[in-house]
C-alpha positions as CSV (number, residue, x, y, z in Angstrom):
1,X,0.0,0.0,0.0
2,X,0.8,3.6,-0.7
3,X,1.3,6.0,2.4
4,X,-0.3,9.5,2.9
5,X,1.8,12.0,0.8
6,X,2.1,13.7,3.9
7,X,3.8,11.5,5.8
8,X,6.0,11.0,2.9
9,X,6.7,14.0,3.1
10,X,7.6,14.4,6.6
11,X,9.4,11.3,7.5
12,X,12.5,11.0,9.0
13,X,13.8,7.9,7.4
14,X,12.3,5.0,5.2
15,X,12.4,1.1,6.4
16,X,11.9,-1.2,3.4
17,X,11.0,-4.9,4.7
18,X,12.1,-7.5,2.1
19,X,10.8,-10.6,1.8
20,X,12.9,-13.4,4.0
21,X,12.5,-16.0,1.2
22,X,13.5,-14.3,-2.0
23,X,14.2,-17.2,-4.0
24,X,10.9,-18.4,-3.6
25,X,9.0,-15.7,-5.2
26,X,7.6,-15.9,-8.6
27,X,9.3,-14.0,-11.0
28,X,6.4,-11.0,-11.1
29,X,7.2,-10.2,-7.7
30,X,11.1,-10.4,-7.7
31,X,10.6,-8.0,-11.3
32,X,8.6,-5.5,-8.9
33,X,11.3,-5.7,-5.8
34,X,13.7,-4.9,-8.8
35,X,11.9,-1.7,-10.0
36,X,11.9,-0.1,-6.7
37,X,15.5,-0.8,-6.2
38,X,16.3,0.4,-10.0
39,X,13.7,3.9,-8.3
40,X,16.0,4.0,-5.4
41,X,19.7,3.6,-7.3
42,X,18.8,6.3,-9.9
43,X,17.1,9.0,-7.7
44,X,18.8,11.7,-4.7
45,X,17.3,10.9,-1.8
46,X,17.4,13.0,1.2
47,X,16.5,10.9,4.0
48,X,18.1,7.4,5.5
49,X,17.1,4.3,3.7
50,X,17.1,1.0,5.9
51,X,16.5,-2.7,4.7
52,X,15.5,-5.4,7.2
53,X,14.3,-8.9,5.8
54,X,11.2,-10.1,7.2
55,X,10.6,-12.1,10.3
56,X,9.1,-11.8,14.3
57,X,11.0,-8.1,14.5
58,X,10.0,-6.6,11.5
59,X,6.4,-7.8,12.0
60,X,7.0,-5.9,15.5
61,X,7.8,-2.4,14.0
62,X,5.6,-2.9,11.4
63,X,2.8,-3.5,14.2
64,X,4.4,-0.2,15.9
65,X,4.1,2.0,12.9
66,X,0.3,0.3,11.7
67,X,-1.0,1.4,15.3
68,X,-1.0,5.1,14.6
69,X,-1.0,5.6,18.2
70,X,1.9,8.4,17.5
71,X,5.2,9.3,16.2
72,X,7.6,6.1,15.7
73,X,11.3,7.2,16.2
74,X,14.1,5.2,15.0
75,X,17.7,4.9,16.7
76,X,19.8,3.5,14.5
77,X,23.4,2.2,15.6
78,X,25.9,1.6,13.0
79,X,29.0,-0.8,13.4
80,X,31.1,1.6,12.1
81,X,31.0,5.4,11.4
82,X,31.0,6.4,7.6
83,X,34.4,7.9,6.9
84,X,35.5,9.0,3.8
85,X,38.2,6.9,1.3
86,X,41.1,8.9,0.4
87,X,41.8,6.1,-2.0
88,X,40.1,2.5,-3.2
89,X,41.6,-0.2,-4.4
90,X,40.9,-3.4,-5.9
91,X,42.5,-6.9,-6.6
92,X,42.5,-8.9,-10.2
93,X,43.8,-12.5,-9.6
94,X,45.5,-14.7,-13.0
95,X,46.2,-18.7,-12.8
96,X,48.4,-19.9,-15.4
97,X,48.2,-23.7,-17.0
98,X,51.2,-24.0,-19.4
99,X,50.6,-27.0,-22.3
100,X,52.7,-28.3,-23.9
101,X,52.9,-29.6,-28.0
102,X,56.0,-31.2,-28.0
103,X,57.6,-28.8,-30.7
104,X,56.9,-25.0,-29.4
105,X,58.1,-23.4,-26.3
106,X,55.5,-22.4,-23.8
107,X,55.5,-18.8,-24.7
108,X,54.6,-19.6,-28.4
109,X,51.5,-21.6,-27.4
110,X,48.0,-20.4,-27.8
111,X,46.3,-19.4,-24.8
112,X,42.3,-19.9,-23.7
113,X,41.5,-17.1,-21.2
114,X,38.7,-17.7,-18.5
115,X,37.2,-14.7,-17.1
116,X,34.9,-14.3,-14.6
117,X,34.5,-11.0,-12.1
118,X,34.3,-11.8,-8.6
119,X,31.9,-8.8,-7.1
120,X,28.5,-7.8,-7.0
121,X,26.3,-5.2,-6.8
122,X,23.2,-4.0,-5.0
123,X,21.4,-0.9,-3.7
124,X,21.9,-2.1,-0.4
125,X,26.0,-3.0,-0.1
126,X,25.6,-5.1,3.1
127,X,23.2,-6.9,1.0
128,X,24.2,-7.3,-2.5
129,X,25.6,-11.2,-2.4
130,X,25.0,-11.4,-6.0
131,X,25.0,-15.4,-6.2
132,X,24.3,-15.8,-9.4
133,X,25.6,-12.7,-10.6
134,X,28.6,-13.2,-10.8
135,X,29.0,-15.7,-7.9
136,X,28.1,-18.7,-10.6
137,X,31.1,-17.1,-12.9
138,X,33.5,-17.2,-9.5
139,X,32.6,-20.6,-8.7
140,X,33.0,-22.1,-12.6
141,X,36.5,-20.2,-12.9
142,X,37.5,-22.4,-9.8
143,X,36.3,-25.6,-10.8
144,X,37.2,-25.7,-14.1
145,X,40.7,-24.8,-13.2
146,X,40.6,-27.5,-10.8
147,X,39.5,-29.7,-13.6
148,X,42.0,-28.9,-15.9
149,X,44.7,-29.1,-13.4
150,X,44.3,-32.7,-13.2
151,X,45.0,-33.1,-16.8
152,X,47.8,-30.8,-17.3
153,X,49.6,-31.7,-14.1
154,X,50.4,-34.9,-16.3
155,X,52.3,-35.2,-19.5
156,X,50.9,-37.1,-21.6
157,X,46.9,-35.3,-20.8
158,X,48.8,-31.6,-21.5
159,X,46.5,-29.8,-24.1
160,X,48.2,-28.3,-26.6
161,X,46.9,-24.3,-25.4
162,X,48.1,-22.6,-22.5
163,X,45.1,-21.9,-20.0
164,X,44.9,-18.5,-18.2
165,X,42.3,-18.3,-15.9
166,X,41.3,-14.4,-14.8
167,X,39.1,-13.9,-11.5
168,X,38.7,-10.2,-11.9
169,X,37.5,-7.1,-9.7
170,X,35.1,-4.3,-10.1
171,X,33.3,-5.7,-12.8
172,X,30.6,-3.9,-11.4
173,X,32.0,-0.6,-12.9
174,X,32.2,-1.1,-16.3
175,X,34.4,-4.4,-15.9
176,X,37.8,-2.5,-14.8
177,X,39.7,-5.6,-13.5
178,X,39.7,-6.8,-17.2
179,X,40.6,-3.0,-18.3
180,X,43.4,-2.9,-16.1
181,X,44.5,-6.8,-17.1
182,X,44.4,-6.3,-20.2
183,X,46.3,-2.8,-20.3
184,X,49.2,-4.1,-17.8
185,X,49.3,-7.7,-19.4
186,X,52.6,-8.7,-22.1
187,X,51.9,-7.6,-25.3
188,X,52.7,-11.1,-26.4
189,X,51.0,-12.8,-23.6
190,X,47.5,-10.6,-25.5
191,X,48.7,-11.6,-28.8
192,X,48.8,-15.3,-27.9
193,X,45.4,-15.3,-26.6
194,X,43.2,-17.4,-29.5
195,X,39.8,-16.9,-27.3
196,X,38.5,-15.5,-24.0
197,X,35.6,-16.9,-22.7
198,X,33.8,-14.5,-20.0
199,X,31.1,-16.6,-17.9
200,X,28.5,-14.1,-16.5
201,X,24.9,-15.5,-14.3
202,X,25.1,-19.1,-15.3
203,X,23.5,-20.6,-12.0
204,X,20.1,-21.0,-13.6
205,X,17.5,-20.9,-16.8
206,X,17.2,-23.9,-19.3
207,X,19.0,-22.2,-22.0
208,X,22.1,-20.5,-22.4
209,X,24.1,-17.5,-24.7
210,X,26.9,-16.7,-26.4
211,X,27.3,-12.8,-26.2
212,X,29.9,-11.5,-29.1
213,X,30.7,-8.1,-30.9
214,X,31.8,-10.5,-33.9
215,X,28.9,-11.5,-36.5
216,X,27.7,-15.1,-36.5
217,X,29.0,-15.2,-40.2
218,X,32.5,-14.6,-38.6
219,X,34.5,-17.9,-39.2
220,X,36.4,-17.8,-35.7
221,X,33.6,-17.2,-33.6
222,X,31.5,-19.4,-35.5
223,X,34.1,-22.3,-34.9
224,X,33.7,-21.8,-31.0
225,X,30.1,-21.2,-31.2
226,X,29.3,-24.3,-32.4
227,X,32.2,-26.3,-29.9
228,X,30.0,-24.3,-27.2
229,X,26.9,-25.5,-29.0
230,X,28.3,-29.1,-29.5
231,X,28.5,-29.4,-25.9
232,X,25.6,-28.3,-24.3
233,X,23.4,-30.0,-27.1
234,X,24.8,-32.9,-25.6
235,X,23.8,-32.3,-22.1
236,X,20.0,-31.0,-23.4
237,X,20.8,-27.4,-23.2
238,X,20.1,-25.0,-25.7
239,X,23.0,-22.3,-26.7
240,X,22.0,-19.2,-28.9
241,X,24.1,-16.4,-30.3
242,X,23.4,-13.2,-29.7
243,X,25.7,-10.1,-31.8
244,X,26.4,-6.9,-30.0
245,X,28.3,-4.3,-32.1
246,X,30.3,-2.2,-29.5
247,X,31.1,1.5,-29.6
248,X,34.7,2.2,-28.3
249,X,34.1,5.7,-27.7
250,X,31.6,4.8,-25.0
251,X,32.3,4.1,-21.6
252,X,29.8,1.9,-20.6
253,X,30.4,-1.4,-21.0
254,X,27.7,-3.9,-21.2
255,X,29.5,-7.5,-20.9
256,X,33.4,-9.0,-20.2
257,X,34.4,-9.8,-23.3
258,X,33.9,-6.1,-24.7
259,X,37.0,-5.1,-22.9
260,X,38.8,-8.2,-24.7
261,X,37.2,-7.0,-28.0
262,X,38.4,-3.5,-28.0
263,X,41.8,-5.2,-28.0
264,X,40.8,-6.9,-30.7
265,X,41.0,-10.2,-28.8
266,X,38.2,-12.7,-29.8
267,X,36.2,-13.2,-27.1
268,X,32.3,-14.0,-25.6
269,X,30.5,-13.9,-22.8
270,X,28.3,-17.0,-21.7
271,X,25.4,-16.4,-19.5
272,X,21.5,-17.3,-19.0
273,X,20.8,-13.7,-19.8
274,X,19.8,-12.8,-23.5
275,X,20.2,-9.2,-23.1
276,X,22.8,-7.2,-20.8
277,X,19.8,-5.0,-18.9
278,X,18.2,-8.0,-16.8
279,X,17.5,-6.5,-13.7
280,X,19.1,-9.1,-11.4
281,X,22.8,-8.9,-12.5
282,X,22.5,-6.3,-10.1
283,X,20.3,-6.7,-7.4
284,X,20.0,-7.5,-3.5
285,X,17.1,-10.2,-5.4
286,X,20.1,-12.5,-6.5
287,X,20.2,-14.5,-3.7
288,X,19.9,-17.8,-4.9
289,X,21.0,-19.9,-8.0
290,X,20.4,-24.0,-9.0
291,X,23.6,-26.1,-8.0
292,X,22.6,-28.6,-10.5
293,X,22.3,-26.4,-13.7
294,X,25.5,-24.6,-12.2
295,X,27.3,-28.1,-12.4
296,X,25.6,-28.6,-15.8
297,X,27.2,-25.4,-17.2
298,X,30.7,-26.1,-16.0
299,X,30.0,-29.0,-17.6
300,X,29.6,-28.1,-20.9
301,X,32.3,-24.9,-21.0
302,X,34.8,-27.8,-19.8
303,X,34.2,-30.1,-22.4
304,X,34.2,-27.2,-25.0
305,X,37.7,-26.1,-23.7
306,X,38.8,-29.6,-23.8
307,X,38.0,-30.4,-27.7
308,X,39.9,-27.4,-28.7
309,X,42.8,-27.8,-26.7
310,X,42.8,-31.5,-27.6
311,X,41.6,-31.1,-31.2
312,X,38.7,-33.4,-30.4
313,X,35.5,-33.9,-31.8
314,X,32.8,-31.4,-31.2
315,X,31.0,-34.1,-29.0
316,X,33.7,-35.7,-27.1
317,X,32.7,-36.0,-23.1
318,X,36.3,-35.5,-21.3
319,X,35.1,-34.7,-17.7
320,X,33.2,-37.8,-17.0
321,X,33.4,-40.4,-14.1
322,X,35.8,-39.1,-11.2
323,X,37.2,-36.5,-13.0
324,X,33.8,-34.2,-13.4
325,X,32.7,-31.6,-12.2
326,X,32.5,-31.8,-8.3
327,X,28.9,-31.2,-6.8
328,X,30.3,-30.7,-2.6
329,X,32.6,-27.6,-4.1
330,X,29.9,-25.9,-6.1
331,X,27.3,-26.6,-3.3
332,X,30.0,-25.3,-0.5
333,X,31.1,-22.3,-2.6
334,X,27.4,-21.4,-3.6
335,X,26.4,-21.6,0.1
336,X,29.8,-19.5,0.9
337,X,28.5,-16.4,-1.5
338,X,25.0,-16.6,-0.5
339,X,26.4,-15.4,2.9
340,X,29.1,-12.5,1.9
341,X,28.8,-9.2,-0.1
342,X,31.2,-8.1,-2.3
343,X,30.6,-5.0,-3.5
344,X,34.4,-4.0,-4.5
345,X,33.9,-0.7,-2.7
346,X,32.7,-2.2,1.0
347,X,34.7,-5.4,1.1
348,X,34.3,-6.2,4.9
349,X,36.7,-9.2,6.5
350,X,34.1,-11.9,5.4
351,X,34.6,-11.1,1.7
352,X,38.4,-10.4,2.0
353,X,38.2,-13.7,3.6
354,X,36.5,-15.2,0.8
355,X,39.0,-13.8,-1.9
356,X,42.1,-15.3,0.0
357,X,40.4,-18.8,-0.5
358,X,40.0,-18.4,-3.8
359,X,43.4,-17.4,-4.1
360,X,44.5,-20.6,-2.5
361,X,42.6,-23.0,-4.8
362,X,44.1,-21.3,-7.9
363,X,47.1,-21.0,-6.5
364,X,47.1,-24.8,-5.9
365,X,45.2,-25.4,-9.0
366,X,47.6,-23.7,-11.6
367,X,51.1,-23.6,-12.0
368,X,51.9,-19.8,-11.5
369,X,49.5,-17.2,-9.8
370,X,49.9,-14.1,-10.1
371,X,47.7,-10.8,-8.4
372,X,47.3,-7.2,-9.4
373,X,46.0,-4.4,-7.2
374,X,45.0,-1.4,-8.9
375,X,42.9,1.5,-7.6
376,X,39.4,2.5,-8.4
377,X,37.8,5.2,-10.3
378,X,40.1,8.2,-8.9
379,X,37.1,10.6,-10.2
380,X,34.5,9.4,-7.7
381,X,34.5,10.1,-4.1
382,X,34.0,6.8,-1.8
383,X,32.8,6.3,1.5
384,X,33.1,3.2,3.8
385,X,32.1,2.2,6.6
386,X,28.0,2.3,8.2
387,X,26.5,0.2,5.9
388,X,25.4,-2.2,9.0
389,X,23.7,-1.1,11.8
390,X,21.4,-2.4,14.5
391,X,18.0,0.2,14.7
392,X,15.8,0.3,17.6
393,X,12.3,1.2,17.2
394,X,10.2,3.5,19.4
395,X,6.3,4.6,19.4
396,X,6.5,8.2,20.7
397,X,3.2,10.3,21.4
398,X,2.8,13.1,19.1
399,X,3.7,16.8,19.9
400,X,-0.7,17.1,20.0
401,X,-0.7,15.0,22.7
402,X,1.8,16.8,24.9
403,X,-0.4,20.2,24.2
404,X,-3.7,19.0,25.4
405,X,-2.1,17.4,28.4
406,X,-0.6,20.7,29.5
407,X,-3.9,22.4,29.3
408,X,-5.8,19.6,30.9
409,X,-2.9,20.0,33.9
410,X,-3.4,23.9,33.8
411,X,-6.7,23.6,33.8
412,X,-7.1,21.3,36.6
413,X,-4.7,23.4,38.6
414,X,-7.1,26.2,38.2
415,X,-10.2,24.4,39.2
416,X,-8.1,23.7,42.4
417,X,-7.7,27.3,43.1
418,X,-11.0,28.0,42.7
419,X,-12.1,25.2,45.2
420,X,-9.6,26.4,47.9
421,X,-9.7,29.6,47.8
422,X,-13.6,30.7,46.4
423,X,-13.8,32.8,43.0
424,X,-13.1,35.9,44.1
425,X,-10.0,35.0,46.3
426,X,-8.8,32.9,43.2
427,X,-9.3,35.8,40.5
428,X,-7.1,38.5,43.0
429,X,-4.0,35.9,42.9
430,X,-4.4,35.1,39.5
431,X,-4.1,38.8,39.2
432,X,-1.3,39.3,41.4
433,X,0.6,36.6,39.6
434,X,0.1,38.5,36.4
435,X,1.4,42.0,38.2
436,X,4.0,40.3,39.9
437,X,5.5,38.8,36.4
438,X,5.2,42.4,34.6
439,X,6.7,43.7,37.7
440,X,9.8,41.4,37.6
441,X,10.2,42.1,33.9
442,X,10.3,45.9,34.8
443,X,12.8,46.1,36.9
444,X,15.4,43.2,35.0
């Protein structure tokens, strides 16, 4: 329901209740949650904006405020004061997988990039978990390396591409991390790079796409397309292309792999989204993703990566038996994100946490890792701290209820006078106390 305009107008702060089950709510309702967050992002507001998620304490304020008995009053107390940033930074991490052919040195191989940005993005920063986007990316870039470790650790199983995977930052903001990669990165090492494939909200929907600036007529996108295609026909997954010419002079950028094609590297991004604006690739709603069509999409990017670097058929299953895709590690990681924001700009412990464990597995799961800290946007002013707080909520009598308790009190006060000391009596020291203030003023 809509409040009064008045009390719009004249309130103090605004509490917004979200639902405690998101991921249960059909998708009409989870599109509405998302248009009043778009409202919120793209308008000034002048007041404090609070999120709780339902339960027995929000019932109890909203019982508070539904009363009407009076004013409700909020104390809010955050865990830390806002301060602000005299300077942000943020952290790209790179996993390297050298092959081998038997003839070239590694430096001469081609390389397959993986890309996948590790943060998220909400209106609320406590609350933006962003599972599926881009949690499902962070957890596939681990796994497959994982995967492919096993192979290349051996000899005889080394493909004949180097593999690069790229957990990237601030891909929030116009995908940054893969800027600054890409602009500190060997010329060579760019040169060498024969795909990148960027994986972007793949933790649900029955049917997947490949995102490119390169025409589907294009021979080499074409050939990948259809590995991609190949390989998800054969777990019952539909893969579509969709073409998306890019304009270098803007600065927005709508997916990954635009970063990789202004360098004119060839390069995609997989996701369930067929467009770039769906609302939940940024959104406190993405909260939740499928752990099986998760494993199902790792699935069918690592058997792709394994017929090219292999030179296999288009249909070949490599990861099948005990070396597949690992259901406890997606399950475990998916759980993990659901828990931890990671807006690049309000990292707390948990989600610096988080990062150094995924450093650890690519660290262990590659055979050089390597890290890049580079700072944020210098042009934009940041502020950390107070996005957590504890609020206490009070029902207060209104400023009319203090008035007509004052004249009920001065009116009872003179019916005493009256009784104790007759009318007339009462009238001369009513005077008297009139005289007697003048008087005083007078003379100060």
């Amino acid at each position: 329901c809509t409040p009064p305009r008045n009390q719009v107008k004249n309130a103090g702060a605004l509490l917004i209740i979200l639902p405690s089950e998101v991921e249960k709510l059909p998708p009409k309702q989870i599109q509405l949650w998302r248009e009043v967050e778009q409202n919120l992002i793209s308008r000034e507001i002048m007041i404090p904006v609070y999120f709780a998620f339902d339960g027995e304490q929000a019932k109890q304020v909203q019982q508070i405020v539904d009363a009407g008995a009076g004013d409700t009053q909020l104390v809010v107390h955050a865990d830390k004061a806002v301060t602000k940033s005299p300077q942000m930074k943020a952290v790209n991490y790179q996993g390297w997988l050298a092959g081998s052919n038997g003839e070239e040195a590694i430096d001469e191989l081609p390389t397959i990039a993986v890309v996948a940005h590790w943060d998220s993005f909400g209106v609320a920063p406590e609350l933006a978990v962003g599972v599926d986007s881009n949690g499902s990316g962070f957890i596939a870039l681990l796994q497959l390396a994982r995967l492919f470790h096993r192979l290349y650790s051996v000899s005889r199983t080394q493909g004949g591409h180097n593999l690069i995977f790229i957990l990237t930052a601030a891909g929030k903001q116009d995908f940054a991390g893969s800027k600054y990669w890409l602009a500190n990165s060997d010329a060579k090492t760019l040169e060498k790079i024969d795909f990148a494939l960027c994986l972007d909200s793949i933790g649900g929907g029955d049917e997947l796409y490949l995102h490119s600036s390169k025409p589907a007529k294009d021979e080499s996108i074409s050939k990948v397309y259809n590995t991609l295609s190949s390989s998800a026909e054969k777990l019952g997954t539909k893969l579509s292309y969709v073409h998306k010419k890019i304009n270098i002079s803007d600065p927005v950028v709508s997916w990954e792999h635009e970063q990789f094609s202004r360098k004119r590297i060839l390069a995609g991004t997989l996701s369930r989204h067929s467009s770039h604006e769906a609302g939940l690739r940024a959104s406190i709603m993405d909260r939740s993703l499928d752990d099986k069509v998760l494993q199902r999409n790792i699935k069918i990017v690592a058997n792709a990566i394994a017929s090219m670097v292999y030179k296999l058929d288009d249909k070949a299953e490599i990861f099948g038996g005990s070396n597949t895709v690992q259901g406890p590690f997606v399950e475990a990681w998916s759980d993990a994100l659901s828990r931890v924001a990671r807006m690049a700009v309000f990292m707390n412990e948990d989600g610096v946490s988080l990062l150094q464990k995924a450093e650890a597995i690519l660290k262990e799961s590659t055979n050089e890792l390597s890290r890049q800290s580079f700072p944020l946007d210098k042009e934009r002013v940041y502020y950390v701290g107070g996005d957590k707080a504890k609020m206490s909520v009070f029902s207060v009598r209104p400023l009319s209820f203090d008035l007509v308790m004052s004249v009920a009190v001065l009116a009872y006060l003179l019916i005493m006078l009256v009784v104790l000391q007759g009318w007339t009596e009462a009238q001369k020291t009513l005077i008297e106390l009139v005289k007697g203030g003048k008087g005083r003023k007078k003379r100060a």
